[in-house]
C-alpha positions as semicolon CSV with decimal commas, in nm:
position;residue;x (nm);y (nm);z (nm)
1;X;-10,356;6,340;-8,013
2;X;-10,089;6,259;-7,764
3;X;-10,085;6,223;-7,382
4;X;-9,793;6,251;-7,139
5;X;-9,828;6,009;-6,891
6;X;-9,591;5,910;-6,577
7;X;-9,500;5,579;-6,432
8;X;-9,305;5,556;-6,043
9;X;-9,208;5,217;-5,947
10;X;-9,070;5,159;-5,591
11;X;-8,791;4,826;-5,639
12;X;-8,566;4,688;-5,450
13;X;-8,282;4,946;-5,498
14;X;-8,451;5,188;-5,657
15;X;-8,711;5,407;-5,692
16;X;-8,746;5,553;-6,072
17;X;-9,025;5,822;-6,213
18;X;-9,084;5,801;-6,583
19;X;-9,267;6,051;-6,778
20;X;-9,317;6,022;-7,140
21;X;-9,513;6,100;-7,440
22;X;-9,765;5,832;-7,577
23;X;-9,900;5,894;-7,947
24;X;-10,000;5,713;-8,284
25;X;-9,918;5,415;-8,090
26;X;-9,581;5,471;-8,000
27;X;-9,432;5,570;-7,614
28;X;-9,093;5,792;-7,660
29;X;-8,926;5,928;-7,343
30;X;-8,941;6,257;-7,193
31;X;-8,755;6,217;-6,849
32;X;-8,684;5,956;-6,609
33;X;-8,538;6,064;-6,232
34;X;-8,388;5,754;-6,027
35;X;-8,307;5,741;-5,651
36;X;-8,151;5,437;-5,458
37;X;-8,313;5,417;-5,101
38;X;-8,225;5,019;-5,137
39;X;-8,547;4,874;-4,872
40;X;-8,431;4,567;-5,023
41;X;-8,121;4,443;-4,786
42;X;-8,351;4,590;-4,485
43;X;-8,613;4,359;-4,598
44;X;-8,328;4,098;-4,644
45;X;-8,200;4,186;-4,287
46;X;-8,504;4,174;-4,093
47;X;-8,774;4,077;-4,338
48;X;-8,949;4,420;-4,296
49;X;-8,939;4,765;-4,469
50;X;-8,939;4,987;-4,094
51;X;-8,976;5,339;-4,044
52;X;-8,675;5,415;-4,125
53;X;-8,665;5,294;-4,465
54;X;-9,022;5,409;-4,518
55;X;-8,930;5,779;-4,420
56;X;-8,636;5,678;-4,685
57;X;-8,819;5,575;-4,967
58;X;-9,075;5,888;-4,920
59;X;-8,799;6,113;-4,969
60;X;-8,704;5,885;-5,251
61;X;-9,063;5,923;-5,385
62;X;-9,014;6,308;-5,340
63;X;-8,727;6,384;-5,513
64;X;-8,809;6,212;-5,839
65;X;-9,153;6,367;-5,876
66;X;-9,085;6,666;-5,839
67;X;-8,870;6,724;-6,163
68;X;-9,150;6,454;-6,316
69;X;-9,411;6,678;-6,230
70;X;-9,202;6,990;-6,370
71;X;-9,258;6,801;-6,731
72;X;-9,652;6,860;-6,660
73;X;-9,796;6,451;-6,697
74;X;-10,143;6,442;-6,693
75;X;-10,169;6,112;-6,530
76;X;-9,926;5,912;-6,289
77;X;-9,885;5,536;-6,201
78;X;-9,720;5,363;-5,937
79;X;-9,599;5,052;-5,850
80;X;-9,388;4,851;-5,572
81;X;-9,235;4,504;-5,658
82;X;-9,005;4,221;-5,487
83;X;-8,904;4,407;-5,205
84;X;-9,224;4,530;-5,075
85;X;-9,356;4,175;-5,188
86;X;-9,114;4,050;-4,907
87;X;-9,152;4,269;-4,658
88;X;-9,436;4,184;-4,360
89;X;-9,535;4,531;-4,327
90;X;-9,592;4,585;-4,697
91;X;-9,943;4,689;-4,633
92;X;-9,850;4,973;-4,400
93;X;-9,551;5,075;-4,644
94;X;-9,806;5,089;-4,889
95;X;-10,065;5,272;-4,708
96;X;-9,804;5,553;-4,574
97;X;-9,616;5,563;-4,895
98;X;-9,962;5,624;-5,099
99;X;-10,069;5,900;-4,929
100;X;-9,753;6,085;-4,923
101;X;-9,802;6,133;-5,306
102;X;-10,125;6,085;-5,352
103;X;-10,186;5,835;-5,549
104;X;-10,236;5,424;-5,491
105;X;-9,934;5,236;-5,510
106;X;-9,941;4,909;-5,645
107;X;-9,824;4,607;-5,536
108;X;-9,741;4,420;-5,834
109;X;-9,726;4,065;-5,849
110;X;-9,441;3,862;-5,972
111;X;-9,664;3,785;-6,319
112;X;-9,772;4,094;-6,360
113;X;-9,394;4,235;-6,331
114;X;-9,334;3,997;-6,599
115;X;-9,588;4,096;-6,782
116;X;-9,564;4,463;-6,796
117;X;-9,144;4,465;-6,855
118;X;-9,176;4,234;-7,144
119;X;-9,467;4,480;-7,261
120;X;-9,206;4,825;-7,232
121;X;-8,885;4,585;-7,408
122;X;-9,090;4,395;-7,674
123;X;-9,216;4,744;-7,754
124;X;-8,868;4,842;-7,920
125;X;-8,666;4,531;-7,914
126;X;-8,889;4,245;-8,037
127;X;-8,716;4,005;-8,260
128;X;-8,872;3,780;-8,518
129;X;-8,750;3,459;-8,387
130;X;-8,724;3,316;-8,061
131;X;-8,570;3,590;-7,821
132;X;-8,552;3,570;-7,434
133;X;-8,596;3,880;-7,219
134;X;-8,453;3,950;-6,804
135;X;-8,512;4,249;-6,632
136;X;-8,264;4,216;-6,373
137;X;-8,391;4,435;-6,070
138;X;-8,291;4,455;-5,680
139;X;-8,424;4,144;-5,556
140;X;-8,551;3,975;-5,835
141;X;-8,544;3,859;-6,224
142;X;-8,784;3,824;-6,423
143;X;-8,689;3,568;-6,746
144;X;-8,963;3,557;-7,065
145;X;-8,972;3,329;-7,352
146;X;-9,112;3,458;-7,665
147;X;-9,139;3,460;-8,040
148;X;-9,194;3,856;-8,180
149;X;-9,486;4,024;-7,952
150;X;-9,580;3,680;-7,830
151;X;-9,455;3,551;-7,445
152;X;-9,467;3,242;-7,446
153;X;-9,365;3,174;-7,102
154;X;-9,241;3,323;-6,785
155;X;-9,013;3,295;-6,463
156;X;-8,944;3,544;-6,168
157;X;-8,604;3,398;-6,006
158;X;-8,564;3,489;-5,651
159;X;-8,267;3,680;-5,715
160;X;-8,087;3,997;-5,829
161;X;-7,812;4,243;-5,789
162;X;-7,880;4,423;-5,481
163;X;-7,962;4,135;-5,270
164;X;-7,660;3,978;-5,386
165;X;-7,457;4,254;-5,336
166;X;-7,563;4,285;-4,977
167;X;-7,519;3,930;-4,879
168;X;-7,216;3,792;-5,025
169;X;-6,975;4,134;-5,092
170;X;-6,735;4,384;-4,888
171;X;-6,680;4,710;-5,068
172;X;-6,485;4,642;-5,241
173;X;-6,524;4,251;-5,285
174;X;-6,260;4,048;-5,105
175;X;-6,109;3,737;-5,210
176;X;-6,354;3,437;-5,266
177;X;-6,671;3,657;-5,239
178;X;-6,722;3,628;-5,610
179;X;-6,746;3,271;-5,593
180;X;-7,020;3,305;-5,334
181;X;-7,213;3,537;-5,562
182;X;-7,160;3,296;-5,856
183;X;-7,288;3,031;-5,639
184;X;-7,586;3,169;-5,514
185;X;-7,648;3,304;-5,833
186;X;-7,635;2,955;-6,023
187;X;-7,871;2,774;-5,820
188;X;-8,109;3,016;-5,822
189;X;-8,072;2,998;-6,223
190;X;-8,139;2,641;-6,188
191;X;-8,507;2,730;-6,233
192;X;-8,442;2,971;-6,565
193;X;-8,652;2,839;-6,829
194;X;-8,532;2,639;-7,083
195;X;-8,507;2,817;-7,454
196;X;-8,296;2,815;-7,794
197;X;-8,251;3,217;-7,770
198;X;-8,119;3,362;-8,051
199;X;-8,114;3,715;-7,877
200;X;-8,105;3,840;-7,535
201;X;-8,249;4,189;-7,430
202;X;-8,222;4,265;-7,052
203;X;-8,385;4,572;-6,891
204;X;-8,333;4,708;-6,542
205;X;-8,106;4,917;-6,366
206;X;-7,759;4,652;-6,399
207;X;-7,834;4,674;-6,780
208;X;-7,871;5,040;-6,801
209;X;-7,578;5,132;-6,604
210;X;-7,315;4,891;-6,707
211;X;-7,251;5,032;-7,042
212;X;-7,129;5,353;-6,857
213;X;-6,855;5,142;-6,681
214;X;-6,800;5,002;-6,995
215;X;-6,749;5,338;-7,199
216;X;-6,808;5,686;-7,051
217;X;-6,776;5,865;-7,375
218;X;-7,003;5,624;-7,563
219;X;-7,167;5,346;-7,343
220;X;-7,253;5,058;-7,602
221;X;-7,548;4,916;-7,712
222;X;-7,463;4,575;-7,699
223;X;-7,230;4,362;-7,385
224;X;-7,033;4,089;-7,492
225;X;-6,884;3,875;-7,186
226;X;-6,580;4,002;-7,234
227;X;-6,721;4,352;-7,195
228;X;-6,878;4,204;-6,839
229;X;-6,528;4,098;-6,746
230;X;-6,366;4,384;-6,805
231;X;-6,646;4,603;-6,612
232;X;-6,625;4,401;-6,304
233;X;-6,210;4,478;-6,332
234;X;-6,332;4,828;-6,316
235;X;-6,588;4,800;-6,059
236;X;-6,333;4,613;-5,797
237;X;-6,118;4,906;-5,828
238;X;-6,163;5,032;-5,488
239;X;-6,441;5,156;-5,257
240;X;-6,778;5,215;-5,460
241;X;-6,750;5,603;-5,260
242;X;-6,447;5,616;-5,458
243;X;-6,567;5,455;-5,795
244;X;-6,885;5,648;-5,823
245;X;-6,772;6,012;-5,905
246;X;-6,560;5,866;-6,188
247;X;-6,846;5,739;-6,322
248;X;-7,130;5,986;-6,251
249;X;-7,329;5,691;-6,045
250;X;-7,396;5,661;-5,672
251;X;-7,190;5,479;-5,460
252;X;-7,517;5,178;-5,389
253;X;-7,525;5,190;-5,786
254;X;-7,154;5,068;-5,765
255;X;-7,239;4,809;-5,517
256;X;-7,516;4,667;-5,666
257;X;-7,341;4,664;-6,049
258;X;-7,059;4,455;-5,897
259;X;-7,340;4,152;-5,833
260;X;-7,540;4,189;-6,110
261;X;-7,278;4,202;-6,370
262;X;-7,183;3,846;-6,228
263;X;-7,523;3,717;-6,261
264;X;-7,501;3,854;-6,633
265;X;-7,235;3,644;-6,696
266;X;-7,399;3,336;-6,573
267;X;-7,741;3,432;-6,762
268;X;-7,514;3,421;-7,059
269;X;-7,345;3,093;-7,039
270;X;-7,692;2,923;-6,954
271;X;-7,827;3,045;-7,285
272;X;-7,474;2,968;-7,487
273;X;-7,460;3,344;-7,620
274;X;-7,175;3,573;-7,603
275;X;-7,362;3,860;-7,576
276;X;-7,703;4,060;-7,512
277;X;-7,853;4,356;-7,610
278;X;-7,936;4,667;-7,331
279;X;-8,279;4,787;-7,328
280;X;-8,390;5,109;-7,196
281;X;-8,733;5,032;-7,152
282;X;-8,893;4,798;-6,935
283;X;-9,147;4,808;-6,624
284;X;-9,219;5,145;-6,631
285;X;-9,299;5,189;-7,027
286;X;-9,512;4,884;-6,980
287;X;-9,695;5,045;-6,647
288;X;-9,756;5,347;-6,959
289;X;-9,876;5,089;-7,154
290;X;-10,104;4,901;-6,983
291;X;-10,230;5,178;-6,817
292;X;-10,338;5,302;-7,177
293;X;-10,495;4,983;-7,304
294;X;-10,687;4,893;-6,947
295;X;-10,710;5,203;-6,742
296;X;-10,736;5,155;-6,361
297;X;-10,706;4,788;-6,404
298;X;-10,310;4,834;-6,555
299;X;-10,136;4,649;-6,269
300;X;-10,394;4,313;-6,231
Protein backbone atom coordinates (compact mmCIF):
# COMPACT_ATOMS: atom_id res chain seq x y z
CA UNK A 1 0.00 0.00 0.00
CA UNK A 2 1.44 3.38 -0.67
CA UNK A 3 1.88 6.55 1.45
CA UNK A 4 2.33 10.16 0.34
CA UNK A 5 4.65 11.71 2.42
CA UNK A 6 6.22 15.46 2.37
CA UNK A 7 9.67 16.68 3.03
CA UNK A 8 10.42 20.94 3.60
CA UNK A 9 13.97 21.78 3.94
CA UNK A 10 14.91 25.40 4.86
CA UNK A 11 18.78 26.01 2.91
CA UNK A 12 20.67 28.58 2.36
CA UNK A 13 18.80 30.05 -0.69
CA UNK A 14 16.03 28.17 -0.61
CA UNK A 15 13.30 26.80 0.93
CA UNK A 16 11.72 23.64 -1.12
CA UNK A 17 8.44 21.37 -0.10
CA UNK A 18 8.44 17.93 -1.61
CA UNK A 19 5.54 15.69 -1.63
CA UNK A 20 5.64 12.35 -3.15
CA UNK A 21 4.37 8.91 -3.33
CA UNK A 22 6.38 6.06 -1.53
CA UNK A 23 5.40 2.33 -2.56
CA UNK A 24 6.87 -1.27 -3.27
CA UNK A 25 9.99 0.37 -2.34
CA UNK A 26 10.23 2.98 -4.70
CA UNK A 27 9.68 7.14 -3.99
CA UNK A 28 8.29 8.86 -7.41
CA UNK A 29 7.40 12.59 -7.28
CA UNK A 30 4.20 14.23 -6.93
CA UNK A 31 5.08 18.03 -6.50
CA UNK A 32 7.83 20.05 -5.30
CA UNK A 33 7.18 24.12 -4.62
CA UNK A 34 10.58 26.20 -4.17
CA UNK A 35 10.97 29.76 -2.75
CA UNK A 36 14.33 31.77 -2.42
CA UNK A 37 14.23 33.87 0.89
CA UNK A 38 18.29 33.47 0.70
CA UNK A 39 19.02 33.78 5.03
CA UNK A 40 22.24 32.70 3.82
CA UNK A 41 24.21 36.15 2.80
CA UNK A 42 22.31 37.66 6.06
CA UNK A 43 23.94 35.00 8.00
CA UNK A 44 27.13 35.76 5.89
CA UNK A 45 26.63 39.54 6.64
CA UNK A 46 26.09 39.54 10.20
CA UNK A 47 26.37 35.93 11.25
CA UNK A 48 22.64 35.84 12.29
CA UNK A 49 19.27 34.93 10.65
CA UNK A 50 17.19 38.38 12.29
CA UNK A 51 13.69 39.10 12.24
CA UNK A 52 13.62 40.11 9.20
CA UNK A 53 14.75 37.16 7.47
CA UNK A 54 12.80 34.99 9.90
CA UNK A 55 9.43 36.82 9.01
CA UNK A 56 11.03 36.01 5.34
CA UNK A 57 11.56 32.53 5.48
CA UNK A 58 7.94 32.02 7.27
CA UNK A 59 6.37 33.39 4.33
CA UNK A 60 8.74 31.21 2.43
CA UNK A 61 7.53 28.24 4.55
CA UNK A 62 3.90 29.42 3.71
CA UNK A 63 3.78 29.59 0.29
CA UNK A 64 5.21 26.19 -0.52
CA UNK A 65 2.91 24.28 1.80
CA UNK A 66 0.16 25.37 0.92
CA UNK A 67 0.01 23.87 -2.72
CA UNK A 68 1.97 20.74 -0.78
CA UNK A 69 -0.78 20.39 1.43
CA UNK A 70 -3.37 20.77 -1.62
CA UNK A 71 -1.73 17.18 -2.79
CA UNK A 72 -3.19 15.77 0.71
CA UNK A 73 0.46 14.12 2.43
CA UNK A 74 -0.24 12.31 5.30
CA UNK A 75 2.94 13.07 6.99
CA UNK A 76 5.49 16.09 6.69
CA UNK A 77 9.26 16.51 7.51
CA UNK A 78 11.38 19.35 7.91
CA UNK A 79 14.70 20.28 7.96
CA UNK A 80 17.19 23.44 8.12
CA UNK A 81 20.90 23.04 7.03
CA UNK A 82 24.22 25.29 6.59
CA UNK A 83 22.69 28.45 6.97
CA UNK A 84 20.79 28.02 10.08
CA UNK A 85 23.92 25.87 11.18
CA UNK A 86 25.75 29.32 10.97
CA UNK A 87 23.58 31.52 12.24
CA UNK A 88 23.82 32.39 16.35
CA UNK A 89 20.23 32.64 16.71
CA UNK A 90 19.49 29.31 15.06
CA UNK A 91 17.69 28.14 18.08
CA UNK A 92 15.19 30.97 18.09
CA UNK A 93 14.82 30.66 14.13
CA UNK A 94 14.06 27.29 14.85
CA UNK A 95 11.72 27.68 17.62
CA UNK A 96 9.60 30.58 15.73
CA UNK A 97 9.87 28.91 12.41
CA UNK A 98 8.45 25.45 14.01
CA UNK A 99 5.56 26.70 15.32
CA UNK A 100 4.48 28.68 12.44
CA UNK A 101 3.82 25.29 10.65
CA UNK A 102 3.54 23.13 13.14
CA UNK A 103 5.80 20.80 13.00
CA UNK A 104 9.70 20.44 14.47
CA UNK A 105 12.21 21.61 12.24
CA UNK A 106 15.35 19.99 12.14
CA UNK A 107 18.58 21.10 12.32
CA UNK A 108 20.53 18.78 10.35
CA UNK A 109 24.02 18.23 10.78
CA UNK A 110 26.61 18.42 8.15
CA UNK A 111 26.79 14.23 8.21
CA UNK A 112 23.53 13.75 8.31
CA UNK A 113 23.02 16.20 5.13
CA UNK A 114 25.42 13.93 3.60
CA UNK A 115 23.84 11.20 4.49
CA UNK A 116 20.32 11.72 3.56
CA UNK A 117 21.24 13.46 -0.20
CA UNK A 118 23.36 10.54 -1.10
CA UNK A 119 20.29 8.37 0.20
CA UNK A 120 17.53 10.48 -2.40
CA UNK A 121 20.56 10.37 -5.56
CA UNK A 122 21.89 6.78 -5.00
CA UNK A 123 18.19 5.94 -5.03
CA UNK A 124 18.00 6.53 -8.96
CA UNK A 125 21.48 7.21 -10.02
CA UNK A 126 23.73 4.61 -8.36
CA UNK A 127 26.42 3.31 -10.55
CA UNK A 128 28.20 0.01 -10.29
CA UNK A 129 31.63 1.30 -9.99
CA UNK A 130 33.14 3.96 -8.16
CA UNK A 131 30.88 7.18 -8.60
CA UNK A 132 31.19 10.48 -6.60
CA UNK A 133 28.11 12.49 -5.62
CA UNK A 134 27.84 16.81 -4.64
CA UNK A 135 24.83 18.36 -3.75
CA UNK A 136 25.77 21.79 -4.30
CA UNK A 137 23.41 23.96 -2.01
CA UNK A 138 23.53 27.78 -0.72
CA UNK A 139 26.27 27.68 1.60
CA UNK A 140 27.57 24.43 1.42
CA UNK A 141 28.64 21.05 -0.56
CA UNK A 142 28.39 18.07 0.37
CA UNK A 143 31.04 15.51 -1.70
CA UNK A 144 30.45 11.37 -1.20
CA UNK A 145 32.60 8.60 -2.28
CA UNK A 146 30.96 5.42 -3.08
CA UNK A 147 30.80 2.15 -4.91
CA UNK A 148 26.80 1.24 -5.95
CA UNK A 149 24.54 1.84 -2.61
CA UNK A 150 27.70 1.88 -0.55
CA UNK A 151 29.31 5.58 0.76
CA UNK A 152 32.30 5.08 1.41
CA UNK A 153 33.26 8.40 2.58
CA UNK A 154 32.16 11.92 3.04
CA UNK A 155 33.01 15.78 2.98
CA UNK A 156 30.80 18.96 3.58
CA UNK A 157 33.04 21.91 1.95
CA UNK A 158 32.31 25.22 3.41
CA UNK A 159 31.11 26.53 0.28
CA UNK A 160 28.42 26.97 -2.38
CA UNK A 161 26.65 29.11 -4.86
CA UNK A 162 24.81 31.58 -2.94
CA UNK A 163 27.47 32.50 -0.59
CA UNK A 164 29.66 32.91 -3.41
CA UNK A 165 27.44 34.79 -5.30
CA UNK A 166 26.97 37.28 -2.52
CA UNK A 167 30.55 37.83 -1.71
CA UNK A 168 32.56 38.02 -4.74
CA UNK A 169 29.77 39.22 -7.68
CA UNK A 170 27.91 42.54 -8.98
CA UNK A 171 24.83 41.79 -11.00
CA UNK A 172 25.91 41.28 -13.42
CA UNK A 173 29.61 40.15 -12.64
CA UNK A 174 32.23 42.77 -13.44
CA UNK A 175 35.58 42.25 -14.70
CA UNK A 176 37.93 40.06 -12.46
CA UNK A 177 35.07 38.92 -10.11
CA UNK A 178 35.16 35.51 -11.68
CA UNK A 179 38.58 35.02 -10.75
CA UNK A 180 37.68 35.79 -7.15
CA UNK A 181 34.94 33.18 -7.24
CA UNK A 182 37.34 30.67 -8.85
CA UNK A 183 39.68 31.43 -6.13
CA UNK A 184 37.68 31.09 -3.26
CA UNK A 185 36.16 28.29 -4.75
CA UNK A 186 39.55 26.27 -5.26
CA UNK A 187 40.82 26.47 -1.89
CA UNK A 188 37.92 25.53 -0.40
CA UNK A 189 38.09 22.35 -2.87
CA UNK A 190 41.43 21.78 -1.48
CA UNK A 191 39.71 19.58 1.12
CA UNK A 192 37.45 17.48 -1.66
CA UNK A 193 38.20 13.98 -1.15
CA UNK A 194 40.37 12.21 -3.16
CA UNK A 195 38.62 9.49 -5.72
CA UNK A 196 39.05 7.76 -9.30
CA UNK A 197 35.24 8.76 -10.26
CA UNK A 198 34.08 7.31 -13.14
CA UNK A 199 30.69 9.30 -12.86
CA UNK A 200 29.56 12.38 -11.29
CA UNK A 201 25.86 12.99 -10.16
CA UNK A 202 25.26 16.41 -8.45
CA UNK A 203 21.92 17.31 -6.79
CA UNK A 204 20.79 20.71 -5.55
CA UNK A 205 19.31 23.67 -6.82
CA UNK A 206 22.67 24.87 -9.36
CA UNK A 207 22.21 21.31 -10.88
CA UNK A 208 18.56 21.45 -11.34
CA UNK A 209 18.37 24.78 -12.83
CA UNK A 210 21.29 24.98 -15.11
CA UNK A 211 20.00 22.71 -17.72
CA UNK A 212 17.19 25.35 -18.28
CA UNK A 213 19.90 27.97 -19.17
CA UNK A 214 21.33 25.45 -21.09
CA UNK A 215 18.13 24.48 -23.23
CA UNK A 216 14.64 25.89 -22.56
CA UNK A 217 12.90 23.60 -24.92
CA UNK A 218 14.70 20.49 -23.66
CA UNK A 219 17.07 21.08 -20.61
CA UNK A 220 19.63 18.04 -20.81
CA UNK A 221 20.32 15.36 -18.75
CA UNK A 222 23.84 15.43 -18.75
CA UNK A 223 26.50 19.00 -18.56
CA UNK A 224 29.58 18.76 -20.26
CA UNK A 225 32.07 21.81 -19.42
CA UNK A 226 31.51 23.19 -22.40
CA UNK A 227 27.79 23.27 -21.67
CA UNK A 228 28.95 25.21 -18.16
CA UNK A 229 30.80 27.69 -20.32
CA UNK A 230 28.38 28.46 -22.49
CA UNK A 231 25.64 28.90 -19.54
CA UNK A 232 27.71 31.30 -17.66
CA UNK A 233 27.91 33.37 -21.35
CA UNK A 234 24.23 33.36 -20.89
CA UNK A 235 23.96 34.11 -17.34
CA UNK A 236 26.42 37.39 -17.66
CA UNK A 237 24.05 38.68 -20.11
CA UNK A 238 22.79 41.46 -18.10
CA UNK A 239 20.99 42.10 -14.79
CA UNK A 240 19.61 38.71 -13.26
CA UNK A 241 15.94 41.07 -13.09
CA UNK A 242 16.46 41.04 -16.67
CA UNK A 243 17.69 37.36 -17.24
CA UNK A 244 15.09 35.71 -15.15
CA UNK A 245 11.78 36.14 -17.18
CA UNK A 246 13.62 34.68 -20.19
CA UNK A 247 14.18 31.87 -18.36
CA UNK A 248 11.15 31.31 -16.10
CA UNK A 249 13.61 31.57 -12.81
CA UNK A 250 13.82 34.29 -10.16
CA UNK A 251 16.11 36.89 -10.36
CA UNK A 252 18.30 35.34 -6.76
CA UNK A 253 18.09 31.99 -8.89
CA UNK A 254 20.13 33.95 -11.59
CA UNK A 255 22.51 35.22 -9.07
CA UNK A 256 23.23 32.31 -7.36
CA UNK A 257 23.58 30.02 -10.88
CA UNK A 258 26.29 32.48 -11.98
CA UNK A 259 28.61 31.11 -8.79
CA UNK A 260 27.73 27.78 -8.73
CA UNK A 261 28.16 27.01 -12.33
CA UNK A 262 31.87 28.20 -11.69
CA UNK A 263 32.33 25.95 -8.85
CA UNK A 264 30.99 23.14 -11.31
CA UNK A 265 33.62 23.73 -13.46
CA UNK A 266 36.27 23.45 -10.89
CA UNK A 267 34.52 20.20 -9.30
CA UNK A 268 35.08 18.90 -12.77
CA UNK A 269 38.66 19.50 -13.45
CA UNK A 270 39.54 18.13 -9.84
CA UNK A 271 37.98 14.82 -10.76
CA UNK A 272 39.49 14.89 -14.61
CA UNK A 273 35.85 14.38 -16.13
CA UNK A 274 34.27 16.35 -18.78
CA UNK A 275 31.05 15.99 -17.62
CA UNK A 276 28.34 15.01 -14.84
CA UNK A 277 25.09 13.81 -14.69
CA UNK A 278 21.94 16.15 -13.04
CA UNK A 279 19.99 14.53 -10.44
CA UNK A 280 16.62 15.50 -9.39
CA UNK A 281 16.60 13.94 -6.20
CA UNK A 282 18.56 14.58 -3.29
CA UNK A 283 17.95 15.86 0.47
CA UNK A 284 14.50 15.89 0.42
CA UNK A 285 13.81 12.21 -1.17
CA UNK A 286 16.30 11.05 1.37
CA UNK A 287 14.38 13.10 4.40
CA UNK A 288 11.24 10.59 2.65
CA UNK A 289 13.44 7.96 3.03
CA UNK A 290 14.79 7.92 6.16
CA UNK A 291 11.84 9.03 7.61
CA UNK A 292 10.31 5.63 6.29
CA UNK A 293 13.04 3.28 7.46
CA UNK A 294 13.55 5.12 11.14
CA UNK A 295 10.52 7.15 11.90
CA UNK A 296 11.01 10.14 14.28
CA UNK A 297 14.64 9.42 14.46
CA UNK A 298 15.06 10.32 10.32
CA UNK A 299 17.32 13.37 10.79
CA UNK A 300 20.00 11.84 13.70
Amino acid sequence: MSRRLAAVDVGSNTVIALVAEFGDGRLVDVGQFEEMPELGAEVDRTGRIGPAKTADAIGALERVLAPARALAYEDLVAGATAAVRRAADRTEFLDRISASIGVTVRLIGERREAELSFLGVASVHAAEHGWLMGDMGGGSTELVVAVGMRALRWTSLPVGSGGLASRYLSDPPDAGEREAVRAAAASALEAAPECEAEKLVMTGGTASHLPTIVSLEQPPAVLTSEALRTAIERLDAGPSADLAPRYGLPAARIRALRAGAELLLLLLDRYRLDRFHVSHAGLRQGMILARVERGDDWWR
